[in-house]
C-alpha positions as a LaTeX table, in Angstrom:
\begin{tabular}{lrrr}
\hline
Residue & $x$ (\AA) & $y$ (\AA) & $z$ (\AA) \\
\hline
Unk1 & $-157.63$ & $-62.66$ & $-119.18$ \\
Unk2 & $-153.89$ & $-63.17$ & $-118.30$ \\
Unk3 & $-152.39$ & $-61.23$ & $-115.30$ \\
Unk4 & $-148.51$ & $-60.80$ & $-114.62$ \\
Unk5 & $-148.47$ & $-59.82$ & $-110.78$ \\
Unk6 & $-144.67$ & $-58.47$ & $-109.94$ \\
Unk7 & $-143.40$ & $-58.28$ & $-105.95$ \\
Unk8 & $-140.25$ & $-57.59$ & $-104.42$ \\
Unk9 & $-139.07$ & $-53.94$ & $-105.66$ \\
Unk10 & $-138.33$ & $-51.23$ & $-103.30$ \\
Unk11 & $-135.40$ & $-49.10$ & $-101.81$ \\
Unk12 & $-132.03$ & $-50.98$ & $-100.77$ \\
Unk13 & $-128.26$ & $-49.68$ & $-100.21$ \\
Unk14 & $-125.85$ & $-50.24$ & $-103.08$ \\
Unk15 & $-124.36$ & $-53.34$ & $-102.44$ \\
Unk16 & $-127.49$ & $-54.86$ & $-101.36$ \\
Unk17 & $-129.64$ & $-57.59$ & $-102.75$ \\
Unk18 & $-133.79$ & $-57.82$ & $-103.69$ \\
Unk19 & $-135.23$ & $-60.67$ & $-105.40$ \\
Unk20 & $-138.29$ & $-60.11$ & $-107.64$ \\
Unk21 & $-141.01$ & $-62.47$ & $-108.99$ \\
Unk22 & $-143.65$ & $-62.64$ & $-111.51$ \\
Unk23 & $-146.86$ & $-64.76$ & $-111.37$ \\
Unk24 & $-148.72$ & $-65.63$ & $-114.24$ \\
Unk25 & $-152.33$ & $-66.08$ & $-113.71$ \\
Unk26 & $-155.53$ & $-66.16$ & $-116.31$ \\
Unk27 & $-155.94$ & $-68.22$ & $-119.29$ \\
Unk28 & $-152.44$ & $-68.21$ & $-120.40$ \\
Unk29 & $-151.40$ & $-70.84$ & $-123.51$ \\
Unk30 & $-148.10$ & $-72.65$ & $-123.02$ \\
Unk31 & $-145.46$ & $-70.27$ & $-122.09$ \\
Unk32 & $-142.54$ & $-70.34$ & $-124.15$ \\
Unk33 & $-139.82$ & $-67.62$ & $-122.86$ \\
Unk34 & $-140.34$ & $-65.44$ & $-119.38$ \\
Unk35 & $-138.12$ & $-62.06$ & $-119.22$ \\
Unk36 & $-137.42$ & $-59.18$ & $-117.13$ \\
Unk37 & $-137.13$ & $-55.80$ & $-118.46$ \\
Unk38 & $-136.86$ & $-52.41$ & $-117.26$ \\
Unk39 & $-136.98$ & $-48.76$ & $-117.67$ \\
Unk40 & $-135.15$ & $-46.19$ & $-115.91$ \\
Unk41 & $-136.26$ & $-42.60$ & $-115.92$ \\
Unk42 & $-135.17$ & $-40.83$ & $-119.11$ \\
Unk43 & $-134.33$ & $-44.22$ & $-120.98$ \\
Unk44 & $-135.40$ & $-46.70$ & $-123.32$ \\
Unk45 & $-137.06$ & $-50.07$ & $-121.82$ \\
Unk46 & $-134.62$ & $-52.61$ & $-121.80$ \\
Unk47 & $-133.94$ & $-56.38$ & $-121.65$ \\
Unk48 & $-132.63$ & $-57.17$ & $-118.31$ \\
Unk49 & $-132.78$ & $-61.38$ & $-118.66$ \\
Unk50 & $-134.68$ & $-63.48$ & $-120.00$ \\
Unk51 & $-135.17$ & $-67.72$ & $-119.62$ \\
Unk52 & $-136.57$ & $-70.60$ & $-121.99$ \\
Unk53 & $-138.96$ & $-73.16$ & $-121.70$ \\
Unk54 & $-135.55$ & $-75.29$ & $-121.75$ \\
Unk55 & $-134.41$ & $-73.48$ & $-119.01$ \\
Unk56 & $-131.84$ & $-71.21$ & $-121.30$ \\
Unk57 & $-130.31$ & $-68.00$ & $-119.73$ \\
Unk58 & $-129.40$ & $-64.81$ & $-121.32$ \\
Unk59 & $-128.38$ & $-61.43$ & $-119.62$ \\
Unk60 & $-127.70$ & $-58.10$ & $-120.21$ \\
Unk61 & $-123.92$ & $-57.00$ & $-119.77$ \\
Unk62 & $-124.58$ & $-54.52$ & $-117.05$ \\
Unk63 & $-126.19$ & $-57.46$ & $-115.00$ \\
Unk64 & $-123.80$ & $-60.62$ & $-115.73$ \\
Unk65 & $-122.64$ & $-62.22$ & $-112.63$ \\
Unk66 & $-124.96$ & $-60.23$ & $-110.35$ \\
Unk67 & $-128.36$ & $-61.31$ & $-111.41$ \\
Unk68 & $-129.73$ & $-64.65$ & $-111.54$ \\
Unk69 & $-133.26$ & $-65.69$ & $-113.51$ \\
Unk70 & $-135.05$ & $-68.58$ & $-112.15$ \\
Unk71 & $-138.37$ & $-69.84$ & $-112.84$ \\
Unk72 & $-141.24$ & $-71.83$ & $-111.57$ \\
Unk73 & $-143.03$ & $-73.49$ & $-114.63$ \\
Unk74 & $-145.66$ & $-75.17$ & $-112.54$ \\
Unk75 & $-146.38$ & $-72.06$ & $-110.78$ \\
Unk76 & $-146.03$ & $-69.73$ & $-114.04$ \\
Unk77 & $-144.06$ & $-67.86$ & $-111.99$ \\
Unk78 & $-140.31$ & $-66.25$ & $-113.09$ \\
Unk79 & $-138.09$ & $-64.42$ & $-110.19$ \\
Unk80 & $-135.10$ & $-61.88$ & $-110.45$ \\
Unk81 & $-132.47$ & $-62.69$ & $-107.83$ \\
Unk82 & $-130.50$ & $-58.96$ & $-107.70$ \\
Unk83 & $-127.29$ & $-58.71$ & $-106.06$ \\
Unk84 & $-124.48$ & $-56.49$ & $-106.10$ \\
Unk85 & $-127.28$ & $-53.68$ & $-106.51$ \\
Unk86 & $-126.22$ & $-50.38$ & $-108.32$ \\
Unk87 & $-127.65$ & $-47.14$ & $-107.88$ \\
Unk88 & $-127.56$ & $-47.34$ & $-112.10$ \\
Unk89 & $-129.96$ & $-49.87$ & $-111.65$ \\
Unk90 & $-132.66$ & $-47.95$ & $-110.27$ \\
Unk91 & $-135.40$ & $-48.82$ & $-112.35$ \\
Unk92 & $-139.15$ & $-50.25$ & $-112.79$ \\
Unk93 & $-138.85$ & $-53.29$ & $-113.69$ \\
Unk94 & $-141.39$ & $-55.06$ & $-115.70$ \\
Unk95 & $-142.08$ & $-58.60$ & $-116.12$ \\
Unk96 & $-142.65$ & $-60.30$ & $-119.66$ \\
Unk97 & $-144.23$ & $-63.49$ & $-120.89$ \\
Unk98 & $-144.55$ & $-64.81$ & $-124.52$ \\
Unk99 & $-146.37$ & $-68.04$ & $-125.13$ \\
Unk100 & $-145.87$ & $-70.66$ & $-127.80$ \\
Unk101 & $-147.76$ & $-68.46$ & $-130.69$ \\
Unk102 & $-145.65$ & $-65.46$ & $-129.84$ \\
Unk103 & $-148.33$ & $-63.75$ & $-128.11$ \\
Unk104 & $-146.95$ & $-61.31$ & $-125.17$ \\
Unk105 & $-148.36$ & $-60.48$ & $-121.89$ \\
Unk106 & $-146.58$ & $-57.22$ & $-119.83$ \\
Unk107 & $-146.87$ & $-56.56$ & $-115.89$ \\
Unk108 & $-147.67$ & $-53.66$ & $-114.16$ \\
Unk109 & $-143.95$ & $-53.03$ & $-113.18$ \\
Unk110 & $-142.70$ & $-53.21$ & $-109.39$ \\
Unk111 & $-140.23$ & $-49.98$ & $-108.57$ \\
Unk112 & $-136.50$ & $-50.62$ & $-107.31$ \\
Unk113 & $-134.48$ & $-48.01$ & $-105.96$ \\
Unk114 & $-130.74$ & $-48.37$ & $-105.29$ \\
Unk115 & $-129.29$ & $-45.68$ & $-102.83$ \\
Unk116 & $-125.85$ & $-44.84$ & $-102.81$ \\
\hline
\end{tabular}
């Protein structure tokens, strides 16, 4: 059974940074791609960033320059360096895994709140 275990949400100032990670634990297949989405109250889910097994980027254009995706491949694990927080990006944010037969795995989402 695979398990996605998220950390680092909570409440910071606008302006302020958190970083987030992701392990990957359980009998997991080779992962292929590792994302970050999230869901604000109200809205659709959305794709925040996302990285390759190559190590390709892509971001969203609300988070370009201000959030960084990283990831650990020996460790399964994928992080979420925020900075420049905004109170629009109040959110939970969930992690996402997809192995190598397109199979995805969600997490159990970790809250972050951005005061203003």
């Amino acid at each position: 059974q695979v398990q996605l275990v998220e950390s680092g949400g909570g409440l910071v100032q606008a302006g302020g940074s958190l970083r987030l990670s992701c392990a990957a634990s359980g009998i997991i297949f080779r992962i292929n791609a590792m994302r970050w989405h999230r869901q604000a109250p109200g809205k659709q889910r959305e794709l925040v960033a996302g990285i390759s097994s190559g190590g390709s980027t892509n971001y969203a254009d609300s988070v370009k320059g201000r959030f960084t995706i990283s990831r650990d491949k020996d460790a399964n694990t994928v992080y979420l360096q925020m900075n420049s927080l905004k109170p629009e990006d109040t959110a939970v944010y969930y992690c996402m895994v997809v192995d190598v037969l397109s199979r995805s795995y969600w997490g159990q989402g970790t809250q972050v709140t951005v005061s203003s």
